[in-house]
Phi, psi and omega in degrees: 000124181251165209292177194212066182232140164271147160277142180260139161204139205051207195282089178049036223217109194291133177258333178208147191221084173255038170282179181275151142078359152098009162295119189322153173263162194276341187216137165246159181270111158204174223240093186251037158181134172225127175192158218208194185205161187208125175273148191028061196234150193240192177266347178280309158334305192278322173299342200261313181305322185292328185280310195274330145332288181304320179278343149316269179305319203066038170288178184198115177258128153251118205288132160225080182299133159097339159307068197305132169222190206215133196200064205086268198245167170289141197231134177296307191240165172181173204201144171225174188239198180299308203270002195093004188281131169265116174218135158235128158206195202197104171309172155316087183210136210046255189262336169297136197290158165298129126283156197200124154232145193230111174247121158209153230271163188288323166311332165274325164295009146300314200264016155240176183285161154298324192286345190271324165310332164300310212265343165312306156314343189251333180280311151304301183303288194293305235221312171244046170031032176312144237204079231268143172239332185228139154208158203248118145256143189235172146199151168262122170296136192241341195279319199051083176275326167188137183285166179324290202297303167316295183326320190278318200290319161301325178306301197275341141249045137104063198252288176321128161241165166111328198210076259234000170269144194205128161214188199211154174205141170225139150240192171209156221214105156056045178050027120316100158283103160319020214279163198240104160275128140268145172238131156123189208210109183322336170266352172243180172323356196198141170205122150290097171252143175239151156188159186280121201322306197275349155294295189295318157301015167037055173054014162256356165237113158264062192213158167318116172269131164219101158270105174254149188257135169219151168211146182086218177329307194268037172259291172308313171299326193285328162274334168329317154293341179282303172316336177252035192249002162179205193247024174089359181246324192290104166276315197281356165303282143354329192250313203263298170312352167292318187311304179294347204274318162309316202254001176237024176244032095225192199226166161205121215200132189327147184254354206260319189234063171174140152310299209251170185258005152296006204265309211287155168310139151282116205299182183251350179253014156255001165300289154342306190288322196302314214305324174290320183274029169063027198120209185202140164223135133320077174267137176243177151233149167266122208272152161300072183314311181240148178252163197286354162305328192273304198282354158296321196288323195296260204336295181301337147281017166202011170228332182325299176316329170294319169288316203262344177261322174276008172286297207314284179303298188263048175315297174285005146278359198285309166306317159287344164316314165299319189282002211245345174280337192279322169320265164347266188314343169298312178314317206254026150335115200266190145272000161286305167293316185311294158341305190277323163333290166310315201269354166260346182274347205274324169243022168209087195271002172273337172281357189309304181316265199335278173023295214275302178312358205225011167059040156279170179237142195258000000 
């Protein structure tokens, strides 16, 4: 069966349609937050970025150098545009480095395609080494299979996996009650929201909103996953990993029919949404268990003295001694070290070169 999703652009106005028959799709995709951080960017660099902002959005930032503003840490200067895009950074000085954070907001990613978002994203990342810290994927159920309140009920009877926090909030749009279910815990990484769509928009889009938020690490990996999910023109590639992104960062699923939860039924109208959105993806990251300072800290409480003795004894044997343990130890590499080696070169690609330069296998 094949999915029926769409990508949003403007007013819902389908970037890709794979329902039958030129039928509108029951869920659009879309890509509702982006924001990031940037290491060693100078000024032609701050410039490029600033160009390409502008040439993305079709936009104007007014700049107020000298203003601070704080995003983690203090940015000396910052600019915001028409749409609401946010950049703080802090030039260069002395042995400290450029800095740069860059936040934009889903309203502004509303008025361009995924595709100009690809190739925007690919440019941030790939080219000025943007550091994705928060990103956002949504989709609108347009079928409204079930609202935030049914949603929360299933949740608080044990329906919701993926997660054990569940809270709910209303405000109110035109004397109208708003409510918002959250999944997830508000400090972590990864939060799932729903409420309807067509309240908070004052009727113009009429449909369920699901949206998850990822940050920090799994922010990056998950556009990243964006990024590599077609070459900026497959909009239906593109539409179904947004899709998938939602729909695999939790679950929902009878507790009355299986012990366990693999066992268990999936309800059907979250069946429904994997099933259009061509599946579910799980985004992970691979955690560093010991970083490479502890293990520098080990090896020096508890092998120096072995190394200093065997210098001691042997000097001019000493260097093939090492070289001939690190072979042997090359061997006995796990894929867990292997894992951890990616997931550290990932948030430190200046070690790569060097790596590389010494003929080593990363």
């Amino acid at each position: 069966m094949g999915s029926k999703v769409a990508t949003a652009r403007h007013t819902l106005t389908p970037l890709s349609n794979t329902g039958s028959n030129g039928k509108p799709p029951q869920i659009v995709a879309r890509c509702h937050w982006l924001q990031g951080t940037f290491g060693n960017l100078g000024r032609e660099l701050l410039n490029d970025l600033m160009a390409a902002i502008v040439q993305t959005f079709g936009d104007e930032f007014a700049v107020t150098e000298g203003v601070p503003a704080f995003h983690g840490i203090r940015y000396d200067n910052s600019a915001q545009s028409g749409h609401g895009i946010r950049l703080a950074w802090n030039m260069p000085n002395g042995d400290e480095p450029g800095r740069a954070w860059l936040g934009i907001p889903g309203s502004a990613l509303d008025l361009v395609g995924a595709d100009a978002i690809h190739y925007l994203g690919q440019y941030l990342c790939y080219t000025l080494g943007m550091k994705v810290t928060r990103y956002d994927a949504a989709i609108d159920d347009f079928k409204r299979r079930v609202d935030p309140d049914h949603a929360i009920w299933a949740a608080m009877h044990g329906f919701l996996h993926g997660t054990k926090q569940v809270r709910m909030a209303g405000i109110s749009h035109q004397g109208k009650m708003a409510v918002t279910a959250y999944f997830g815990a508000t400090s972590s990484d990864k939060i799932v929201r729903c409420y309807d769509k067509f309240i908070e928009s004052e009727g113009e889009i009429n449909a369920i909103r699901w949206e998850v938020q990822f940050r920090d690490e799994l922010a990056h990996t998950a556009f990243i996953d964006f990024l590599t999910s077609g070459d900026g023109q497959d909009y239906d590639g593109m539409a179904r990993c947004l899709a998938r992104q939602v729909t695999g960062a939790i679950d929902f699923k009878d507790p009355s029919s299986g012990r366990r939860a693999a066992d268990q039924k999936r309800v059907s109208w979250w069946q429904q949404l994997q099933d259009e959105a061509g599946g579910a993806v799980r985004i992970s990251v691979t955690r560093i268990k010991s970083s490479l300072a502890a293990k520098l800290r080990w090896l020096e409480r508890q092998v120096a003295p072995c190394l200093a003795q065997i210098y001691d004894l042997s000097a001019l044997q000493f260097n093939k001694i090492v070289k001939t343990l690190r072979q042997k130890g090359r061997t006995r590499l796990t894929s867990a070290h292997h894992a951890q080696n990616t997931a550290f070169l990932g948030l430190h690609p200046e070690r790569r070169a060097a790596i590389l330069e010494y003929g080593l296998a990363i």
